[in-house]
C-alpha positions in Angstrom: 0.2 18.5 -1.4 -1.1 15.8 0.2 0.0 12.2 0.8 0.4 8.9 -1.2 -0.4 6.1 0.8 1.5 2.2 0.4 -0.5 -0.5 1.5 0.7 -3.6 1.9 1.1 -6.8 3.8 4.8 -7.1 5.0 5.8 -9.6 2.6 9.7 -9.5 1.0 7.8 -7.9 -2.0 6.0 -5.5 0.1 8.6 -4.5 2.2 11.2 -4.6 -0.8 8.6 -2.5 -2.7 8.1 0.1 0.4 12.0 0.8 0.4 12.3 1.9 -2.9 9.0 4.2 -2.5 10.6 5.8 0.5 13.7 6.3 -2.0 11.8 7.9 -4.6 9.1 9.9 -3.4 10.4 10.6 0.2 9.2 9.0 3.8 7.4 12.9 4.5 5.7 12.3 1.2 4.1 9.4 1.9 2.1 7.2 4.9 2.8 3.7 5.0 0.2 1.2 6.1 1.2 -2.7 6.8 -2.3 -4.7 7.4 -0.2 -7.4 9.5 -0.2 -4.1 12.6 -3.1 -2.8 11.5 -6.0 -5.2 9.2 -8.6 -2.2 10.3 -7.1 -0.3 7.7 -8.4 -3.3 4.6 -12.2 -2.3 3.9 -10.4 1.8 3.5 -8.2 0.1 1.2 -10.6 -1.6 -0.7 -13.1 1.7 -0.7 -10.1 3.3 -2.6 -9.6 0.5 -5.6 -7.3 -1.6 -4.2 -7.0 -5.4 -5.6 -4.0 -6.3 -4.3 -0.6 -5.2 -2.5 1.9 -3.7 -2.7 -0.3 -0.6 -4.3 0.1 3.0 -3.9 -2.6 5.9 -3.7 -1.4 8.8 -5.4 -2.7 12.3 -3.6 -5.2 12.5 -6.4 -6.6 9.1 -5.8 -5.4 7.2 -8.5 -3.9 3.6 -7.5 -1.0 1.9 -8.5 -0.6 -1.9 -8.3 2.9 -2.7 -7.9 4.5 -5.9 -8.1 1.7 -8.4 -7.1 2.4 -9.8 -3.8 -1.2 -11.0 -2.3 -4.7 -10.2 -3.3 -6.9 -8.1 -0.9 -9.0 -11.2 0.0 -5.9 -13.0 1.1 -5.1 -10.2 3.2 -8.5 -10.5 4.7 -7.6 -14.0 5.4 
């Protein structure tokens, strides 16, 4: 199986939101990337479907918004 990958922003709802996906589905389960150490990572991002963040890419490649914390164009700045 391969991994779901978190995006987000490192806001208290990000990071709040990235703790409890580590709880659930397991850190070696899933790859975390925060656009505040690495904003190279936005126009993948937004290639998969993602609006906003917190969201989660499942291994099939279905994404799931969670908790709205910024838009994607806010974290393009």
């Amino acid at each position: 199986m391969s991994k779901s990958v978190f995006y987000h922003a490192g806001c208290p709802v990000c990071i709040s939101a990235e703790h409890d996906i580590i709880e659930l589905i397991g850190a070696n389960n899933v790859e975390i990337v925060h656009f505040g150490k690495d904003k190279s990572r936005i126009a993948e991002a937004e290639k998969k479907g993602i609006k906003s963040v917190p969201a989660l890419v499942t291994p099939t490649g279905h994404v799931l918004h969670i908790n709205f914390g910024a838009s994607i164009q806010d974290v393009k700045g």
